[in-house]
FIZALO-778444 format. One line per 2 residues: their letters; for each residue x, y, z of C-alpha. Coordinates in steps of 0.25 Angstrom, whole numbers, plus 5000, padded with zeros to 4 digits. Layout:
<nodes>
a) X:Y:Z  ...
</nodes>
This chain:
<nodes>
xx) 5087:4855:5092  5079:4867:5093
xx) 5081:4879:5083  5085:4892:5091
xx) 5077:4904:5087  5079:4917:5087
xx) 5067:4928:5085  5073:4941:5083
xx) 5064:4956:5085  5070:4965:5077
xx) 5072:4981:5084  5062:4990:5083
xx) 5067:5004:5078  5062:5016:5086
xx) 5048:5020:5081  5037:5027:5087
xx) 5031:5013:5087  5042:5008:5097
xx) 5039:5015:5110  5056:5013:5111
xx) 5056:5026:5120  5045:5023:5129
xx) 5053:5009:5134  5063:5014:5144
xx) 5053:5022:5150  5047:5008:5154
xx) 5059:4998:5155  5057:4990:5142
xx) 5066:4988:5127  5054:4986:5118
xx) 5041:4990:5115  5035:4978:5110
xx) 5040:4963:5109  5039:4956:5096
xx) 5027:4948:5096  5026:4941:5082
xx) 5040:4935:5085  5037:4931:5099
xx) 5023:4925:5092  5034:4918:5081
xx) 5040:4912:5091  5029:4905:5098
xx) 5027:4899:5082  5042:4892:5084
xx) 5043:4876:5086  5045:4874:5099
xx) 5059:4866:5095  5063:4883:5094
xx) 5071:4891:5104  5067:4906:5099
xx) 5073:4917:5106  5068:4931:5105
xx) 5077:4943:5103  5067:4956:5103
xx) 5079:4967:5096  5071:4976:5104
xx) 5074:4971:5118  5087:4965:5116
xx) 5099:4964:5107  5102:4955:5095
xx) 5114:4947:5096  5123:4939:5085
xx) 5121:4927:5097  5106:4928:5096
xx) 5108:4927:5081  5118:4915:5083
xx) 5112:4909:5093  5099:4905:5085
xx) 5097:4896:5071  5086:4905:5067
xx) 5082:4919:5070  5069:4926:5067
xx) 5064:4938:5066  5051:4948:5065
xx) 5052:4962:5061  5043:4974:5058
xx) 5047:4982:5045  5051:4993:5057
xx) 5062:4985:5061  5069:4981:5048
xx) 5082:4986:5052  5083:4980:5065
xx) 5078:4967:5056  5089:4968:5047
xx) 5098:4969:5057  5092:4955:5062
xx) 5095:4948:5048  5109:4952:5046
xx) 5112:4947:5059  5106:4935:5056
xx) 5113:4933:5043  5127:4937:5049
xx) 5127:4927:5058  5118:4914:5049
xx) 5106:4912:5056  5094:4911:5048
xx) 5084:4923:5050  5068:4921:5048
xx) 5060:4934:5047  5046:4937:5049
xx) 5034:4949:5053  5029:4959:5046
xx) 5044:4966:5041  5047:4953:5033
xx) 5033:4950:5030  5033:4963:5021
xx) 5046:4965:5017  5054:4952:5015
xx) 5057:4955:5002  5066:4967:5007
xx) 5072:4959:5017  5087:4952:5016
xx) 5093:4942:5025  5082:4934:5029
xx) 5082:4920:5028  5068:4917:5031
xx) 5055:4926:5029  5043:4920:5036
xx) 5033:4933:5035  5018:4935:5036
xx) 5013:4929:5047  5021:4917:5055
xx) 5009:4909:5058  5009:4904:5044
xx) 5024:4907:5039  5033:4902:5052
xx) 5028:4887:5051  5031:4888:5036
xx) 5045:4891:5038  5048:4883:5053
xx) 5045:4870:5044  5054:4874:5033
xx) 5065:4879:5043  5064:4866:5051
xx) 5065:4858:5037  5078:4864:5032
xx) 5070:4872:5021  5065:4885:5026
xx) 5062:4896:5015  5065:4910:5014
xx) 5052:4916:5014  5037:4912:5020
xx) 5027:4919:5016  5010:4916:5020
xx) 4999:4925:5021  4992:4918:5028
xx) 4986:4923:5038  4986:4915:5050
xx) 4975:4912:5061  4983:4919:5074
xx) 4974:4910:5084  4986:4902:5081
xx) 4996:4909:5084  5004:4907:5096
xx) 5006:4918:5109  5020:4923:5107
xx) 5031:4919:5115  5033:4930:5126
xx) 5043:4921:5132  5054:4925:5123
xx) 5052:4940:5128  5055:4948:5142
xx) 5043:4954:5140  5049:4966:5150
xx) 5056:4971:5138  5045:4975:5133
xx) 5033:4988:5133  5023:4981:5128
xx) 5018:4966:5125  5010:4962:5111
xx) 5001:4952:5107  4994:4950:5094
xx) 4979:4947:5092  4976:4948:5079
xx) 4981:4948:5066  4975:4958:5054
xx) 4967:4972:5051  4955:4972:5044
xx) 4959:4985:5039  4967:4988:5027
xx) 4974:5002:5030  4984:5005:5018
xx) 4997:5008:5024  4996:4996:5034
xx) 5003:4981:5031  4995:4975:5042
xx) 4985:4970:5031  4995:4964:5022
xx) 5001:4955:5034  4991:4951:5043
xx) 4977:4954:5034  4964:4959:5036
xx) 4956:4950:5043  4963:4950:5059
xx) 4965:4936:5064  4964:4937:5080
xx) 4969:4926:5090  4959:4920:5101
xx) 4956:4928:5113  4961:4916:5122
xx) 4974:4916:5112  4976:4930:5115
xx) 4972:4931:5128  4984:4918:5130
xx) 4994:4928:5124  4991:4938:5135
xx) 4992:4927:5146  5007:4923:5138
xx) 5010:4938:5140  5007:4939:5154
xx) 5013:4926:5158  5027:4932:5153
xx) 5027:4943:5165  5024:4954:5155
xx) 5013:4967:5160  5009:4978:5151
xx) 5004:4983:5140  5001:4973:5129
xx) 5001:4978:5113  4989:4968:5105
xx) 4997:4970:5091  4986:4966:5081
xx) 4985:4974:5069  4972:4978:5076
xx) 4966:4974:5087  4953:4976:5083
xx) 4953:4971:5068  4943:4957:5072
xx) 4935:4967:5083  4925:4954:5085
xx) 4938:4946:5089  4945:4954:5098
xx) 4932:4958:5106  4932:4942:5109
xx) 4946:4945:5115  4945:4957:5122
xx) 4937:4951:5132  4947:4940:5134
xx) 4958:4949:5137  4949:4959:5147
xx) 4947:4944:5153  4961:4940:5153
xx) 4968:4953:5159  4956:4956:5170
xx) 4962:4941:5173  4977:4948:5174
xx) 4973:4961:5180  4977:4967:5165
xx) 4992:4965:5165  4992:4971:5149
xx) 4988:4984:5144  4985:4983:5129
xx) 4984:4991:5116  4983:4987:5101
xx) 4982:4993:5088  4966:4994:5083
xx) 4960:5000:5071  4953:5014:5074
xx) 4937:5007:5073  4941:5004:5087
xx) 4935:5016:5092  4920:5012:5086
xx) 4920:5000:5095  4917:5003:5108
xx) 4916:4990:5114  4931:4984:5108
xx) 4936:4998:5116  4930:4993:5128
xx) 4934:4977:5128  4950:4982:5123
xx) 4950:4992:5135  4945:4981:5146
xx) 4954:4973:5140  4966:4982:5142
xx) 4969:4989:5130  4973:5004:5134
xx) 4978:5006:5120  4978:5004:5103
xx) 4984:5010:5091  4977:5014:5081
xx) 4978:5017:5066  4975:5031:5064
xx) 4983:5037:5051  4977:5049:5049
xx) 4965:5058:5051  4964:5062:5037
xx) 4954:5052:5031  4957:5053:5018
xx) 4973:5046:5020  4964:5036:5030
xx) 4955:5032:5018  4967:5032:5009
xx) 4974:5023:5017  4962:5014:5019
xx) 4961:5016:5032  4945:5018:5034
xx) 4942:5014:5046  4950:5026:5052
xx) 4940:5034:5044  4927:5030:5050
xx) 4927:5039:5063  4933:5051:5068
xx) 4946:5046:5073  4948:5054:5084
xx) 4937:5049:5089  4940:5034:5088
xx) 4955:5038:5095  4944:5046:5106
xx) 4935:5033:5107  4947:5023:5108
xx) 4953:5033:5119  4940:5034:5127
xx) 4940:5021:5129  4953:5019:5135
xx) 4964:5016:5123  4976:5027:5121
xx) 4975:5027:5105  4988:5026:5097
xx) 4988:5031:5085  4995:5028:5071
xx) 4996:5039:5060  4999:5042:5048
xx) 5005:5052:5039  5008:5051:5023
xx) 4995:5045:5017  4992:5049:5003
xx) 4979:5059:5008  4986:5065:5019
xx) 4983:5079:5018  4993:5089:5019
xx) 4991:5095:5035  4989:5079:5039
xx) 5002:5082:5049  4993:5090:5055
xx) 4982:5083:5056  4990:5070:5062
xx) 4995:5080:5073  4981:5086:5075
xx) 4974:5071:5075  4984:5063:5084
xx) 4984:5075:5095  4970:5076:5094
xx) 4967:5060:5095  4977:5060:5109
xx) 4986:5049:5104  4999:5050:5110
xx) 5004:5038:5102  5003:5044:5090
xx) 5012:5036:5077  5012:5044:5066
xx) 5020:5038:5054  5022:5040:5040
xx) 5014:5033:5030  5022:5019:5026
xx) 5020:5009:5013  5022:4997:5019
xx) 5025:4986:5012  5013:4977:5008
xx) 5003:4988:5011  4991:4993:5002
xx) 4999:5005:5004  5013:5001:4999
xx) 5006:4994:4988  5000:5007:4984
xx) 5011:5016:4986  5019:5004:4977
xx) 5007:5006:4965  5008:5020:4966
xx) 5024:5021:4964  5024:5028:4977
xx) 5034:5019:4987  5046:5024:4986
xx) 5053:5015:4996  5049:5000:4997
xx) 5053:4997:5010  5048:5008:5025
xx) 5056:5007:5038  5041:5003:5043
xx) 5042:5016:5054  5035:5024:5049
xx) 5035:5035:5058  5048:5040:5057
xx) 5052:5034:5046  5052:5046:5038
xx) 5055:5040:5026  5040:5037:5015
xx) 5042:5025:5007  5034:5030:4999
xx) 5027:5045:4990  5019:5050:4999
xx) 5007:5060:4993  5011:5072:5001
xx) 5027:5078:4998  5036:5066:5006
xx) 5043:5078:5014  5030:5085:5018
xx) 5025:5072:5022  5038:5069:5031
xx) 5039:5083:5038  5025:5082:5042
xx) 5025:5069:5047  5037:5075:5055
xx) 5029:5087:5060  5018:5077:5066
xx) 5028:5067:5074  5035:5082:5078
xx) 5021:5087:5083  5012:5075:5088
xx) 5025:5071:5097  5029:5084:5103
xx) 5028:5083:5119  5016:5094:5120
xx) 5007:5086:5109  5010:5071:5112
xx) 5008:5074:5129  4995:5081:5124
xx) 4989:5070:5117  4992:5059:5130
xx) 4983:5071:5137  4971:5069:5127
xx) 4972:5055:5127  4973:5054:5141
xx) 4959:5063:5142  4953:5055:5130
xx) 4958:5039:5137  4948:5033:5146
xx) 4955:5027:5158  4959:5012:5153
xx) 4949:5001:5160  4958:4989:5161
xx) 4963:4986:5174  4970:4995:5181
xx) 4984:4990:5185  4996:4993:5192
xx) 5008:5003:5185  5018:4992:5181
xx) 5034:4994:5182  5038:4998:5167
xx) 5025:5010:5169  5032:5014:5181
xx) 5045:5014:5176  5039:5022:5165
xx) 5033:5032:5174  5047:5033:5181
xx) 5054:5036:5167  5045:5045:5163
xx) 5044:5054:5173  5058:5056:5172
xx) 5063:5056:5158  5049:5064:5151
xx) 5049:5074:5161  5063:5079:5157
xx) 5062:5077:5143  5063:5086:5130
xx) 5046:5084:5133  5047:5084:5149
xx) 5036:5097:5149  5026:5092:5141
xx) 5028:5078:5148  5027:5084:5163
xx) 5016:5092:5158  5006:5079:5153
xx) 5009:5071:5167  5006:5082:5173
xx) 4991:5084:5167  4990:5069:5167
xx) 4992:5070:5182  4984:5081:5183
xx) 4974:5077:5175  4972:5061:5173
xx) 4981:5055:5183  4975:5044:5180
xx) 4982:5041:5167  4996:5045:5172
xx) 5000:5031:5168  4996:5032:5153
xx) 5001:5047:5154  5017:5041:5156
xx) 5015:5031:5147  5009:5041:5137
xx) 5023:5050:5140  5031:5039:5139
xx) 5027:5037:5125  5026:5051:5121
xx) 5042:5051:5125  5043:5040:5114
xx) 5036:5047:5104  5043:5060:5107
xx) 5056:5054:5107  5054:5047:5093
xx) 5049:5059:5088  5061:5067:5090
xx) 5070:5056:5084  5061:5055:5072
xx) 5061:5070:5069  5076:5069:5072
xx) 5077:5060:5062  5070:5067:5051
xx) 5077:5081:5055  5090:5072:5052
xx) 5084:5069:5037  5081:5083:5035
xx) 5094:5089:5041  5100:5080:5032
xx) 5095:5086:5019  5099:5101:5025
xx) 5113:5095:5025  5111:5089:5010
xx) 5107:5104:5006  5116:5112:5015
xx) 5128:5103:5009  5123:5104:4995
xx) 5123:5119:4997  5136:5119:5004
xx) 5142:5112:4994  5138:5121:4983
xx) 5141:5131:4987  5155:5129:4992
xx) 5158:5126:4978  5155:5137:4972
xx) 5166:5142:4964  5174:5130:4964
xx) 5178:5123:4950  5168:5109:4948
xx) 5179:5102:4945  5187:5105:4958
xx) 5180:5092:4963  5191:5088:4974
xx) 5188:5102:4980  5174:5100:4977
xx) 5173:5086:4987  5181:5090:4996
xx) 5173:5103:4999  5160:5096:4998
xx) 5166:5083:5007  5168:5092:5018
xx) 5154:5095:5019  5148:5083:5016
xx) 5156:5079:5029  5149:5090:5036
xx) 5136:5086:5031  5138:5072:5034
xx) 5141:5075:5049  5131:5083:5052
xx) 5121:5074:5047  5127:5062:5055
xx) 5128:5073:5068  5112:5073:5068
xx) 5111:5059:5066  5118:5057:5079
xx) 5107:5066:5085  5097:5056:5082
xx) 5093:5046:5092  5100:5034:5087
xx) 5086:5025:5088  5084:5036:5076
xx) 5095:5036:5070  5095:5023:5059
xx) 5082:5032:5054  5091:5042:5051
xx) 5104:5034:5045  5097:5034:5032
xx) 5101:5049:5033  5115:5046:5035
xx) 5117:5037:5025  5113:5045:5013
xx) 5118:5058:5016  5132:5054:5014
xx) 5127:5050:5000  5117:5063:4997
xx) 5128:5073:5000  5137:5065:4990
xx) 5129:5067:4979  5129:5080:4981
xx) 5142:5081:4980  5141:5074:4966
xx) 5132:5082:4963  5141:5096:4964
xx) 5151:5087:4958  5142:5085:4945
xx) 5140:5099:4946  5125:5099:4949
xx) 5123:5105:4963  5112:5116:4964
xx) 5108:5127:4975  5100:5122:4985
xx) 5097:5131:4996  5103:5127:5011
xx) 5090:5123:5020  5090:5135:5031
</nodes>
């Protein structure tokens, strides 16, 4: 009798990171599948039915839950509400639940409700708990880091997808970074030395991929590409080779350390190969937080020139940055803004420094008594929230991080930066193919929703010199608006959001004020009169607040119910505190 399976993919909220507003433009629910589950399933005995239900593409049921002996699950720290959710689902309704990947792997000690951990990586931990589940005897937690040779790992099983659902395809190649940046976990999980799989392994995962119907763009997730350069100049050959042989049916992009830049014959294989984009690490261009983070090799060239020399080659450069490193100077807002519109990356993530746990940073942070909160959403850029002291004033730090999102993001500045990279891009050298259906459908969409949006003028404005001046890249210049309509829209929700924090604490003052005044001249001890004066506008406060909550877009909204929750609370002890008799002037915000 076989043991039914469910693998379960918890949501992913609305980040930058999630492209969420870029979807309908191109008819698809999610960004990107869940490739360590899909590569989890291909590890099951064959005596299991595994079904796959992706939270982002389709709805999670009580039946689902019901209908399996034994469900798993694979989650990011990002998505531990969506995981929560998944757990007390399972627990109402008795079906065991088994959770794994890099959320649990870190935090399982936080974590409530789960019947079995099987963390670190489940090459080596999966086979431990399948024989002690098939005995009768499973245990609550496995735990080995070991890390495992991943020429042994199996291709994952695209069968359980309808790969239409989905932007973007992932396969993994390697595993590790020889690098050891500060702020970053991947070290902790996965190591310094990267372990890479075979070219004809790899090259066998793209024929899987292919054979499932699905065309596009195909992210390599490896921590970075480029970590075992001698290995992966073996395999770019192999996968010029293979998509020569398929007329190039995947266009692909990766995440790469900045030394990329000084090699020119990898640029060259990755772009006969089909890569027409990576992210890159950036941070910061003040040296002295890249050395204090550990970060060095960022600190070896002029990196606008790398971003230049990767560029001219033919890869768009993304970029990550960040703000709220001990050695930030005190203009570093401006010098993000200056840097990223100089360097022509349009994909700009800019977040706020995070200790995550198990980092060199959390741990040093921890020794300095500096955490203040020992658990992050893991979104760190618009989580405004620090989970730790920083070394410039918390509020300072916040606003300016507000200012750059405000600035690098408006219309007139993102639409100027697609112009310099689209002056700066050498024309991509893969084969040239046809416009596919979702492209044109993205065309179509945006042609008619951008051109009459809050940013239509600036948007009408970049086609135009794109037309007028590189027709050529018209393609990449829609795709570039399309994302640019993402990142404008987050953008405004975010800042939404943290206008609602600070509206919040004019109400605080405003009430305080209010309050004090309206007592004056009335006897302490008339406390009936007291409360019922002050209830009143507590009610007031507490409706104006929840009125500007509604405004926000409800994707937002669960970052600013923590707002809500609280103030209720806050006014309260106000009111406790004119009844003790304690309340002092404080001047109402203009």
């Amino acid at each position: 009798m076989s043991t039914k399976v469910l693998l379960v993919y918890p949501e992913m909220p609305v980040t930058y990171w999630s492209f969420r507003y870029t979807l309908p433009f191109i008819g698809k629910k999610a960004s990107i599948p869940p490739i360590g589950l899909l590569t989890v399933a291909a590890m099951l005995p064959g005596d299991f039915d595994v079904k796959l239900i992706d939270m982002n593409t389709s709805k999670l049921t009580d039946n689902d839950i019901l209908s399996s002996d034994i469900v798993f699950t694979s989650s990011m720290l990002v998505q531990k509400r969506s995981h929560e959710k998944v757990v007390e689902l399972c627990n109402r309704l008795h079906r065991p639940i088994v959770a794994g990947g890099p959320y649990p792997t870190s935090s399982y000690e936080q974590i409530s409700g789960v019947d079995h951990f099987v963390l670190n990586e489940a090459e080596v931990t999966l086979p431990q708990f399948l024989n002690d589940y098939k005995a009768g005897c499973a245990k609550h937690i496995y735990l080995n880091e070991t890390k495992p040779d991943i020429t042994e790992t199996p291709a994952p099983r695209f069968d359980l997808l309808d790969t239409k659902q989905y932007a973007i395809m992932a396969l993994q190649y390697s595993r590790g970074c020889p690098f050891s940046c500060e702020f970053c976990d991947i070290v902790s999980m996965f190591g310094h030395v990267p372990r890479t799989k075979t070219p004809a392994q790899f090259v066998e995962e793209m024929d899987g991929l292919y054979r499932s119907g699905y065309r596009g763009s195909l992210f390599i997730v490896d921590d970075n590409f480029i970590g075992n350069k001698k290995n992966v100049k073996e395999l770019l050959p192999a996968i010029s080779e293979w998509q020569k042989k398929w007329r190039f049916p995947f266009t692909l992009f990766t995440e790469a350390s900045v030394n990329l830049s000084e090699d020119s014959e990898l640029m060259d294989m990755m772009v006969t190969a089909g890569f027409n984009m990576v992210f890159l690490g950036i941070e910061t261009p003040v040296k002295e937080s890249l050395v204090e983070t550990h970060k060095l090799q960022n600190t070896k060239s002029d990196l606008l020139k790398c971003i230049s020399a990767i560029q001219k080659k033919g890869m768009e450069v993304t970029g990550g940055f960040i703000i709220g490193f001990d050695n930030d100077p005190e203009d570093i807002f401006e010098r993000q803004v200056h840097f990223i519109q100089q360097s022509g990356i349009p994909a700009a993530m800019v977040g706020l420094l995070t200790a995550l746990p198990n980092t060199q940073l959390y741990k040093r942070l921890k020794s300095e008594n500096r955490l203040i909160d020992l658990f992050t959403s893991g979104n760190n850029t618009h989580d405004l929230r620090l989970n730790f002291v920083p070394k410039m004033n918390t509020k300072k730090l916040v606003d300016g991080y507000k200012h750059v999102l405000s600035e690098i993001y408006k219309p007139g500045k993102y639409f100027h930066r697609c112009i310099t990279l689209l002056k700066t891009l050498t024309a991509h050298r893969g084969a040239k193919r046809r416009i596919r259906l979702p492209e044109l459908r993205a065309l179509f969409m945006s042609l008619t929703c951008q051109t009459f949006s809050f940013y239509g003028l600036h948007y009408i404005k970049f086609i135009g010199k794109v037309l007028v001046t590189r027709p050529a890249s018209f393609q990449l210049a829609i795709t570039l608006a399309v994302k640019g309509h993402h990142f404008m829209k987050i953008t405004r929700e975010t800042l939404a959001v943290a206008n609602l924090g600070a509206y919040k604490e004019k109400l605080l003052d405003a009430f305080r004020q209010i309050v004090k005044e309206k007592f004056e001249g009335i006897s302490a001890s008339d406390l009936t009169e007291i409360m019922k004066i002050a209830g009143t506008y507590k009610d007031q406060s507490i409706t104006d607040l929840k009125r500007e909550y509604n405004r926000i877009h409800h994707d937002f909204q669960p970052y600013a119910e923590e707002l809500l929750q609280n103030f209720e609370q806050m006014i309260d002890e106000i009111l406790i505190e004119l009844s003790a008799g304690n309340l002092q002037p404080i001047r109402i915000p203009s």
